[in-house]
MARKE-919218 format. One record per residue (C-alpha): x, y, z; residue number from 1. Coordinates in Angstrom, 1 decimal, padded with zeros to 4 digits. Layout:
BEGIN
<rec <X, Y, Z>, NUM> ...
END
This chain:
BEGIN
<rec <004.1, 054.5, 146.4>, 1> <rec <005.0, 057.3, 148.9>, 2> <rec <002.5, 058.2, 151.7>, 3> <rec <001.7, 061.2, 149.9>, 4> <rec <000.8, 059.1, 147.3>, 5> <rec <003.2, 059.9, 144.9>, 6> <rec <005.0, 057.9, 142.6>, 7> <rec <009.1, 057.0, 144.1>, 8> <rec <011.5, 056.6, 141.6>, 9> <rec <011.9, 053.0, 140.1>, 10> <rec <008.7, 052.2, 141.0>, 11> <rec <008.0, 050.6, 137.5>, 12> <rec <006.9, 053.3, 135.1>, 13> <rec <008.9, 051.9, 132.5>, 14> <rec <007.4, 048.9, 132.3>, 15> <rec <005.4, 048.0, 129.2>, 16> <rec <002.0, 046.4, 129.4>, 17> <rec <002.8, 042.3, 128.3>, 18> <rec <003.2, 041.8, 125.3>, 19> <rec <003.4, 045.2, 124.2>, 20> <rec <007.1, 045.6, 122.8>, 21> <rec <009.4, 048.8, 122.2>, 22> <rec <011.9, 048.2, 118.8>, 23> <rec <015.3, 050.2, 119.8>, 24> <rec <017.8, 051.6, 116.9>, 25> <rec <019.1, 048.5, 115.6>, 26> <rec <015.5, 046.5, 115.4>, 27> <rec <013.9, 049.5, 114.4>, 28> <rec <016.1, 050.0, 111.4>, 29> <rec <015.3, 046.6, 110.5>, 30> <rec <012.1, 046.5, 110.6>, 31> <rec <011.7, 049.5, 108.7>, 32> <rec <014.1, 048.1, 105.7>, 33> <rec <011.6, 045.3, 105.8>, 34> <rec <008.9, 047.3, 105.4>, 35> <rec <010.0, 049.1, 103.0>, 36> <rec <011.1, 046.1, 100.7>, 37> <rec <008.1, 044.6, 101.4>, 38> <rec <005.9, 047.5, 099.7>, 39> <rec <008.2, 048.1, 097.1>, 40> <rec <007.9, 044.3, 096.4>, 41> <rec <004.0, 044.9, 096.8>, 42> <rec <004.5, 047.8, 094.2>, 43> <rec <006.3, 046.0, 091.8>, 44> <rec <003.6, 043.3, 091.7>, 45> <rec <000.7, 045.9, 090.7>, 46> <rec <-000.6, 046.6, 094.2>, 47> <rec <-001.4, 050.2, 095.3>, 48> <rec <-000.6, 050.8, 098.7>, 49> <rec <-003.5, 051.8, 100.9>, 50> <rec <-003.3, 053.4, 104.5>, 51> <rec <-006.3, 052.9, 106.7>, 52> <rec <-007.1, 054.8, 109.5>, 53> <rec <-006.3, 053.1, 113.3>, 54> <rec <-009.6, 053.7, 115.1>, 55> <rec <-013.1, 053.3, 112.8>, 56> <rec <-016.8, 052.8, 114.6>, 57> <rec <-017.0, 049.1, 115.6>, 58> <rec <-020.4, 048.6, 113.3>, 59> <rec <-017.4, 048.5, 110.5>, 60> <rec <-014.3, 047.3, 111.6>, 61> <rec <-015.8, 044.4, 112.8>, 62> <rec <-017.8, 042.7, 109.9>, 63> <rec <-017.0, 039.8, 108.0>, 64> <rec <-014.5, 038.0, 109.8>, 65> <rec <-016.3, 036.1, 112.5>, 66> <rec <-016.8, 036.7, 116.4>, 67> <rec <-013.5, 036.3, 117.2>, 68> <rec <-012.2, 039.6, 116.1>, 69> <rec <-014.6, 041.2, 118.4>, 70> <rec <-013.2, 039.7, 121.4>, 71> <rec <-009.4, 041.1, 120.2>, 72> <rec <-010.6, 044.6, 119.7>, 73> <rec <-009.8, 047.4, 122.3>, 74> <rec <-013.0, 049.3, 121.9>, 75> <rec <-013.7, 053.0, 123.6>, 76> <rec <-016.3, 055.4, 123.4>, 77> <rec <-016.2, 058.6, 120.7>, 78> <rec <-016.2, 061.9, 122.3>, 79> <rec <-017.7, 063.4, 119.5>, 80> <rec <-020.6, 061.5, 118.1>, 81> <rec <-020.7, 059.3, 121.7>, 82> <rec <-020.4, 055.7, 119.6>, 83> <rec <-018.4, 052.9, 119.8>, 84> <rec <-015.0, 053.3, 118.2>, 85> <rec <-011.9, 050.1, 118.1>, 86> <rec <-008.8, 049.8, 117.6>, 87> <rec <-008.1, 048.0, 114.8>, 88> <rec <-007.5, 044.5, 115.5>, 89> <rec <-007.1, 043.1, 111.8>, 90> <rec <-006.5, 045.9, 108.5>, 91> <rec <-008.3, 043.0, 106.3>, 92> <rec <-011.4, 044.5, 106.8>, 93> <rec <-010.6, 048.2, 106.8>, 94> <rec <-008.8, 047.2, 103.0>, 95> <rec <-012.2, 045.1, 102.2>, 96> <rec <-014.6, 048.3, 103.0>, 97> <rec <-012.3, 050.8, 101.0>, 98> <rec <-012.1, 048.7, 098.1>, 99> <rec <-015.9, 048.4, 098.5>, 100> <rec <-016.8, 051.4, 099.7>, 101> <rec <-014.4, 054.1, 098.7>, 102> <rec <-012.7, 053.0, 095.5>, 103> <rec <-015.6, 051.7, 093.9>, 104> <rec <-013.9, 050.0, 091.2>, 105> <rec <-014.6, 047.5, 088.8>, 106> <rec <-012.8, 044.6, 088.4>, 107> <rec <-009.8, 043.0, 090.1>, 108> <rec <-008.3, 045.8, 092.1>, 109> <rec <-005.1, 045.1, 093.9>, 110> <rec <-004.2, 046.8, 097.4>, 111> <rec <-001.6, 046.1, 099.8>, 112> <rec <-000.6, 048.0, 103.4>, 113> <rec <001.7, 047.9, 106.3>, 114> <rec <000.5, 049.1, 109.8>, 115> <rec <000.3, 048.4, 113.7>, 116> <rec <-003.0, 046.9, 114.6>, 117> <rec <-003.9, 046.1, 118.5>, 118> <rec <-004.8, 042.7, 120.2>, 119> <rec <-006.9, 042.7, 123.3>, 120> <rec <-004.7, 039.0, 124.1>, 121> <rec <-001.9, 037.7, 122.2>, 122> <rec <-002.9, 035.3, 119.5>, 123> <rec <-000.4, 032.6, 120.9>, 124> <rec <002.4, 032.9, 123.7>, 125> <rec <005.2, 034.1, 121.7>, 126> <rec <003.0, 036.3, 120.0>, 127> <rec <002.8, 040.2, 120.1>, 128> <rec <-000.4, 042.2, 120.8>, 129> <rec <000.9, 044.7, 119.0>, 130> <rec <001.9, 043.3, 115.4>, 131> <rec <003.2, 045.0, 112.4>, 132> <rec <000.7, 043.9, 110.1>, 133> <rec <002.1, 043.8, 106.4>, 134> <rec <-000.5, 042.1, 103.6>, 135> <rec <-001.8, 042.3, 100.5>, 136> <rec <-005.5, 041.5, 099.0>, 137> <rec <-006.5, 041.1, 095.4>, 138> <rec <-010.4, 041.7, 094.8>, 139> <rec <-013.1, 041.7, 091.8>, 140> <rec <-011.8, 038.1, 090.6>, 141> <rec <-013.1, 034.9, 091.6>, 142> <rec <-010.4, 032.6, 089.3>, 143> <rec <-007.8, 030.3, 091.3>, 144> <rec <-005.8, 032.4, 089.5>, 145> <rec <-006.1, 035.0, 091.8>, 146> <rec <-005.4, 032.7, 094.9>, 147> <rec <-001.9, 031.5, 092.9>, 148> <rec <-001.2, 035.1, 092.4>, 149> <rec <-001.8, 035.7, 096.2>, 150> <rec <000.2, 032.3, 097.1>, 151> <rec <003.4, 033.4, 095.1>, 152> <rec <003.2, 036.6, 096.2>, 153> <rec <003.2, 035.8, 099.8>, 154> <rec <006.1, 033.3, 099.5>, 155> <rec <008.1, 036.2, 097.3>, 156> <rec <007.7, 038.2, 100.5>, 157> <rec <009.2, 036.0, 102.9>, 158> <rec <012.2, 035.2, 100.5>, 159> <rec <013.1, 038.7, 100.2>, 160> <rec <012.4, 039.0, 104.1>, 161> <rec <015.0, 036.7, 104.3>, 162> <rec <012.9, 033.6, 105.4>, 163> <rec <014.4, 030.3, 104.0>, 164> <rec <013.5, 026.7, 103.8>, 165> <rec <009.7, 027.7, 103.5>, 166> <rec <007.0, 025.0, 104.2>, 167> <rec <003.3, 026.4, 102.4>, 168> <rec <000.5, 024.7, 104.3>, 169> <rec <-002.8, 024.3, 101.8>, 170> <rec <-006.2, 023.6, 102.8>, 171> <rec <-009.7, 024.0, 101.9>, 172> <rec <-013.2, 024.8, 103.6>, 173> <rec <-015.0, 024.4, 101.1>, 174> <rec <-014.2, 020.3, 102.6>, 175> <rec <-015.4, 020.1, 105.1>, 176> <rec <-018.3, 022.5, 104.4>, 177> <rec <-019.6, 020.8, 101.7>, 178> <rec <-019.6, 017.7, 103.7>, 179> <rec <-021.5, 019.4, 106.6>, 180> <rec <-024.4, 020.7, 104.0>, 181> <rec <-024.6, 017.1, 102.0>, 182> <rec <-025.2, 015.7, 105.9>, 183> <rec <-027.5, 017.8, 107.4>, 184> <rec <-025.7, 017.2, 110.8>, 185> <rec <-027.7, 019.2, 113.8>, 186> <rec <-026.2, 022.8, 114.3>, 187> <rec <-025.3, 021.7, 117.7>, 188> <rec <-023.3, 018.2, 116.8>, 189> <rec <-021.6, 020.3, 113.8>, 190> <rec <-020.4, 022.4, 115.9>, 191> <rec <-018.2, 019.8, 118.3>, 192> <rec <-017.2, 017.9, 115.6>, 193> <rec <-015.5, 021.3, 114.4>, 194> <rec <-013.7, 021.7, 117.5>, 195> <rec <-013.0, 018.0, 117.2>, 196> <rec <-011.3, 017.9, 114.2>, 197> <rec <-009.7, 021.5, 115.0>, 198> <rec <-008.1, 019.9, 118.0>, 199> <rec <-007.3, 016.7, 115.5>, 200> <rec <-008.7, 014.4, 118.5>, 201> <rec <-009.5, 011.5, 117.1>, 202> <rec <-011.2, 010.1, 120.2>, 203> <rec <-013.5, 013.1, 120.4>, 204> <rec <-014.6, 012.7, 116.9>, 205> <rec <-015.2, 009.0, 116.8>, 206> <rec <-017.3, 010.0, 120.0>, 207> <rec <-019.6, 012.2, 118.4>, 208> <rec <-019.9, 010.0, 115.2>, 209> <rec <-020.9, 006.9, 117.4>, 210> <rec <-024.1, 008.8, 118.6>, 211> <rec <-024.7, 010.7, 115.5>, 212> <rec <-026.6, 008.2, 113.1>, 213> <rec <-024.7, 008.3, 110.2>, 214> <rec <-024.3, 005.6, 107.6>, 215> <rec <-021.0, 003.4, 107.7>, 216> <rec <-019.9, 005.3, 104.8>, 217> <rec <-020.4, 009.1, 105.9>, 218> <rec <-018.5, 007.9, 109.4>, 219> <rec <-015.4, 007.1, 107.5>, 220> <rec <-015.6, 010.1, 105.9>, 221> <rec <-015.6, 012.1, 108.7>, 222> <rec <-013.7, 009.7, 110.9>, 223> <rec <-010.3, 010.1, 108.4>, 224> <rec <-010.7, 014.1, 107.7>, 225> <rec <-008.6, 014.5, 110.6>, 226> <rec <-005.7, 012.4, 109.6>, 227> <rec <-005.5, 013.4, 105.9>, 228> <rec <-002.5, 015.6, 106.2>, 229> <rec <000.8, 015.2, 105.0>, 230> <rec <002.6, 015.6, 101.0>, 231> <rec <001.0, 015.4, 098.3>, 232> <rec <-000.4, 011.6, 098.4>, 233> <rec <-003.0, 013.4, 100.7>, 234> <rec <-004.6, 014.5, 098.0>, 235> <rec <-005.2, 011.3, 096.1>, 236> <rec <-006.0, 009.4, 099.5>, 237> <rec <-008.8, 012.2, 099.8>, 238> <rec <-009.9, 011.5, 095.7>, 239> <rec <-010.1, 007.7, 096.8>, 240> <rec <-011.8, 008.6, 100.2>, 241> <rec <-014.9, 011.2, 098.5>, 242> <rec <-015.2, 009.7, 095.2>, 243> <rec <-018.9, 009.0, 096.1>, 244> <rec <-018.8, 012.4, 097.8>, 245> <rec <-020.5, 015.9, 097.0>, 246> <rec <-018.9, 017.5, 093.7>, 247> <rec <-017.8, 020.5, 096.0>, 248> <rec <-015.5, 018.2, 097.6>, 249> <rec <-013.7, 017.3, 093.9>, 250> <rec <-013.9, 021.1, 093.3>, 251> <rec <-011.5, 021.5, 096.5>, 252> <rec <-009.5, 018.8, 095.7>, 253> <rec <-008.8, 020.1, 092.2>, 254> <rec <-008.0, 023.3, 093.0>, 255> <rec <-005.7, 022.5, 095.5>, 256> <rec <-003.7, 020.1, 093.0>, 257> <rec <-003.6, 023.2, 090.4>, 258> <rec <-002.3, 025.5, 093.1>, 259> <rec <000.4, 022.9, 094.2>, 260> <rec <001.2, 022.5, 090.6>, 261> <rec <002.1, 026.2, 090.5>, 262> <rec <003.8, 026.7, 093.1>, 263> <rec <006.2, 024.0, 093.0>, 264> <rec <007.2, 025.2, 089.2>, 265> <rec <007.7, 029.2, 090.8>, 266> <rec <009.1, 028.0, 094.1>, 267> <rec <010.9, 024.5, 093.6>, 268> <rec <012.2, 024.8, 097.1>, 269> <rec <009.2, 025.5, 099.1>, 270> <rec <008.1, 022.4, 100.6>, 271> <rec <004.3, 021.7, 100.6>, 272> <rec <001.8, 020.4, 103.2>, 273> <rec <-001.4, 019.5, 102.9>, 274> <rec <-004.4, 019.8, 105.8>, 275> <rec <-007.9, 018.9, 104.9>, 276> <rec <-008.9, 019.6, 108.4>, 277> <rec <-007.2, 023.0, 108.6>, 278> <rec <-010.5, 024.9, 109.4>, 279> <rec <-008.6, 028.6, 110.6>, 280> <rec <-010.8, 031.0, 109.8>, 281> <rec <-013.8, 028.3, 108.6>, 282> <rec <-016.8, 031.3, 109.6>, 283> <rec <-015.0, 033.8, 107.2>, 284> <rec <-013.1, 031.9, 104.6>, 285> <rec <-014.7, 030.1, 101.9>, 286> <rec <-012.1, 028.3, 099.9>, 287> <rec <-008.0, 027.7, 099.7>, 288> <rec <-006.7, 028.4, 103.0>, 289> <rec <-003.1, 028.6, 103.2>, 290> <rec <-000.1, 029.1, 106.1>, 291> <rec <003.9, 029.9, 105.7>, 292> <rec <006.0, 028.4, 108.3>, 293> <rec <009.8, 028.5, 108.7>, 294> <rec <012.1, 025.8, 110.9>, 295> <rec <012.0, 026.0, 114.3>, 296> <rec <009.0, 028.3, 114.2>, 297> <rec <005.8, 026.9, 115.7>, 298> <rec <003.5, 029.5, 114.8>, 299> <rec <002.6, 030.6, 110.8>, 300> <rec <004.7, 033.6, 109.6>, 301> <rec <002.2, 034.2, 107.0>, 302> <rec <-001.2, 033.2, 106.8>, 303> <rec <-004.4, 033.9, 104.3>, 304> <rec <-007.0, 032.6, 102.1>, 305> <rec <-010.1, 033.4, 100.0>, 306> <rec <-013.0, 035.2, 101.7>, 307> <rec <-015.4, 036.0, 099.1>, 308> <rec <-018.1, 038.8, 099.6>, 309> <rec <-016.5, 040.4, 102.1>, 310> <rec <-017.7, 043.6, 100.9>, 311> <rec <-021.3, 042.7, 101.1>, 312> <rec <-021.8, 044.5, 104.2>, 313> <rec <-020.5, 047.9, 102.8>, 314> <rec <-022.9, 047.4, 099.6>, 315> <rec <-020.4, 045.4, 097.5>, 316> <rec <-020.3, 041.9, 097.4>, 317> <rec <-016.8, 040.9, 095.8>, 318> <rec <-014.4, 038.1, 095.5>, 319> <rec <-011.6, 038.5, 097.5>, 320> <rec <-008.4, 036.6, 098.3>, 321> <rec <-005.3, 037.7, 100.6>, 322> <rec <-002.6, 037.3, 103.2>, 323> <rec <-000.6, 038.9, 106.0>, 324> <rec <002.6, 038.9, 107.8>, 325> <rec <003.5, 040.4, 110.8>, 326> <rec <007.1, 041.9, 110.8>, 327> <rec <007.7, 041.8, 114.5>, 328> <rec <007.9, 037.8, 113.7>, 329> <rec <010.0, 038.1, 110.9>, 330> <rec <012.1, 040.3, 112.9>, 331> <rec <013.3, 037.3, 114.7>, 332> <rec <014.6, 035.5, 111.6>, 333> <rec <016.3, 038.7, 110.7>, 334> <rec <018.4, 038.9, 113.7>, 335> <rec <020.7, 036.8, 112.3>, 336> <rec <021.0, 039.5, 109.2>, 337> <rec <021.0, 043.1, 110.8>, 338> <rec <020.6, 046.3, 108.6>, 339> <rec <024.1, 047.9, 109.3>, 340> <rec <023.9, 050.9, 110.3>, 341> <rec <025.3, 053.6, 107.8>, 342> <rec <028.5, 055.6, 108.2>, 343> <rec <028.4, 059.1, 109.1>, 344> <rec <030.2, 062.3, 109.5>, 345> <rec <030.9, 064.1, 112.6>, 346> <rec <031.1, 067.5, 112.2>, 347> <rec <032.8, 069.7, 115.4>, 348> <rec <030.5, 072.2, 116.9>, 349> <rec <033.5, 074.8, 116.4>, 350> <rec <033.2, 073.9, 112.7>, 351> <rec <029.9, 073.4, 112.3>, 352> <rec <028.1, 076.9, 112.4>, 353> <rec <030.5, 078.1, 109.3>, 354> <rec <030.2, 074.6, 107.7>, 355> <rec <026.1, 074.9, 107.0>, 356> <rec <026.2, 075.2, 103.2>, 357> <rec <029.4, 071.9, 103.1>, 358> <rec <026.6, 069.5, 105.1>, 359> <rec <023.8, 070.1, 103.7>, 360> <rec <025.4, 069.2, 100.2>, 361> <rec <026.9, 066.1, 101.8>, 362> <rec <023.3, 065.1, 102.9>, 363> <rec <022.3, 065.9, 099.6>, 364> <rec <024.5, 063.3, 098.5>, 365> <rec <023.2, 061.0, 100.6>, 366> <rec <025.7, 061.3, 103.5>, 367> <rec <024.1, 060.8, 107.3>, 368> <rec <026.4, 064.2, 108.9>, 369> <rec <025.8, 065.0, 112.3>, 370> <rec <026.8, 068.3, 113.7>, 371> <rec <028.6, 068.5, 116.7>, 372> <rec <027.1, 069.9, 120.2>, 373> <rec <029.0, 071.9, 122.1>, 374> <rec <031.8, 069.0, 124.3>, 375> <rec <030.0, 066.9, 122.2>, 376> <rec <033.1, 063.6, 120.7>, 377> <rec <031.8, 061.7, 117.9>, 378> <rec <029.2, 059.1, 118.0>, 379> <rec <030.6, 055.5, 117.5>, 380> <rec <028.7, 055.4, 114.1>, 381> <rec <030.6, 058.7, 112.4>, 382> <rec <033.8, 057.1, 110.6>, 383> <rec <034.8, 060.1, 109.3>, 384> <rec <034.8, 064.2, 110.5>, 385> <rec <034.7, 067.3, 108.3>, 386> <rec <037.6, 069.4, 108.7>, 387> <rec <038.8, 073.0, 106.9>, 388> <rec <041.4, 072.3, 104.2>, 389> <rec <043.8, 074.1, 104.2>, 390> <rec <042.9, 075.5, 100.6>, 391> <rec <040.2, 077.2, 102.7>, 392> <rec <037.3, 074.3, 101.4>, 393> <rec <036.3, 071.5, 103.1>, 394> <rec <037.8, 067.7, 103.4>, 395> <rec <037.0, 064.6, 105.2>, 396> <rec <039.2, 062.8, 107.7>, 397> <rec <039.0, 059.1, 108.4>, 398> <rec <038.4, 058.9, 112.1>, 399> <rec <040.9, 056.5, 114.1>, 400> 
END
């Protein structure tokens, strides 16, 4: 800063808060082809595409999907009727009040959407704060049908996004939730042995269990939950494991063999993982959770799940199941596959005033022209120029 207390050039005003990101011409036109695909593929599957608004009051955008999405939200004060606005965090629940709310429809209603939402901290350290959230949700139907729909759906995206050698990663709450209400287990001790088994520490949980006063056999319940991941063996180790269990248990178990089932006859090459203990979202969700992940990628490049009643809060109470992607992350497994940039035609600025009429029926046509400024040589992108022919029309020239 200057003594005056002015700014000096290069002091830093271009700098971008972190994790905030800029997408120059080349990224930018990627990302939009994406997202473009990606809702046409949306389209093409039934679902209407729906654009919510990027700041609602906080009392709405902020239901349903647990604390957590509070403490992401940027949240500022409404000059108009003085209450709490935020920046959306998450479109999930914005899509969850309209189809509540505003559509007002009955049965399963199908909407998708694609926009920037806003994170107070970045969800993990290669992650953006300002995502490109893309997703799709499917409400009114309660059916594992719906969550298969969902499932393929999702992995459909990331093939046309170019993502190969998907592994799906399939879990259930309604596990280890059906094994916390058959227990009884103190609010408080419920609570750690979450985190525990979040955290997949095996000393933690054994910890808690040796205090807790459980029988022998509700123990080893809760003492393997953590290690019951892997193919599909998992699920008849879990069978053998909860056979004495709750039925909500054998429910969960069920439905995850069906979905596995139908997504290994839709996507033969999509490898599948199963986590009993995968508890993401465990205050919102309430049945198949599921993840996308790519090589070499340590974070999900899709995630979603069933959260039903969502809309309970807005005066609906539905079934709901969805997903979303972030196309900022797919971006970097596009890289390697650009969106070339389209030819153009340069047009001289001593040309171009009498030319109007020849360029705009070239753009009509689908040609990128661009019109000369005066000095102005042609941008590395134009291949060819529009010259007068010497019939007293118009021709193109290939540019050397």
């Amino acid at each position: 800063m200057g003594g005056n207390g002015t700014s000096m050039p290069g002091d830093g005003r271009w700098l971008l808060p972190e994790g905030i990101e800029e997408l120059l011409p080349a990224e930018a036109r990627t990302v939009e082809r994406m997202r473009r695909e990606l809702l046409d593929l949306c389209d093409r599957w039934g679902y209407e595409l729906v654009i919510p608004p990027l700041v609602e009051f906080t009392e709405s955008l902020l239901i349903g999907l647990g604390p957590d999405l509070d403490l992401q939200t940027f949240k500022l004060t409404d000059q108009i009727s003085g209450r709490s606005l935020g920046l959306r965090p998450d479109i999930t629940p914005q899509v969850a009040r309209m189809d509540a709310h505003s559509l007002r429809r009955e049965g399963p209603s199908r909407l998708c959407y694609a926009g920037s939402v806003l994170h107070t901290r970045a969800r993990s350290p290669l992650a953006s704060r300002s995502p490109i959230q893309v997703g799709a949700e499917l409400y009114g139907d309660a059916s594992l049908a719906a969550d298969i729909e969902v499932v393929s759906l999702m992995l459909e995206m990331l093939r046309v996004a170019g993502v190969e050698q998907v592994t799906l990663d399939l879990g259930h709450v309604g596990i280890f939730r059906s094994l916390m209400e058959h227990l009884a287990l103190p609010e408080a001790l419920a609570s750690d042995l979450f985190e525990a088994l979040q955290h997949k520490s095996d000393p933690a949980i054994r910890a808690l269990l040796a205090g807790a006063g459980l029988a022998p056999g509700h123990n080893a319940m809760l003492a393997r939950l953590a290690s019951l991941n892997g193919g599909r063996e998992v699920l008849d180790e879990a069978a053998a494991l909860f056979a004495d269990a709750p039925p909500g248990i054998t429910a969960a178990l069920r439905a995850l063999a069906e979905v596995a089932d139908a997504v290994q006859a839709r996507a033969p090459g999509v490898r599948l993982h199963f986590d009993l203990c995968e508890l993401h979202g465990y205050h919102y969700h309430t049945g198949l959770v599921f993840a996308a992940y790519a090589p070499g990628q340590g974070e999900a490049l899709a995630n979603g799940g069933r959260y039903d009643d969502i809309g309970q809060v807005f005066g609906r109470a539905r079934p709901a199941t969805g997903f979303n992607t972030d196309l900022k992350s797919l971006l970097r497994l596009a890289r390697a596959r650009p969106s070339p940039q389209s030819a153009a035609v340069f047009v001289p600025h001593a040309v171009a005033a009498g030319a109007w009429d020849e360029v705009q029926r070239l753009r009509a046509a689908g040609e990128c022209v661009v019109p000369g400024l005066p000095g102005e040589m042609p941008p590395s992108r134009c291949d060819r120029e529009l010259r007068p022919s010497a019939s007293g029309g118009w021709e193109l020239k290939t540019l050397e």
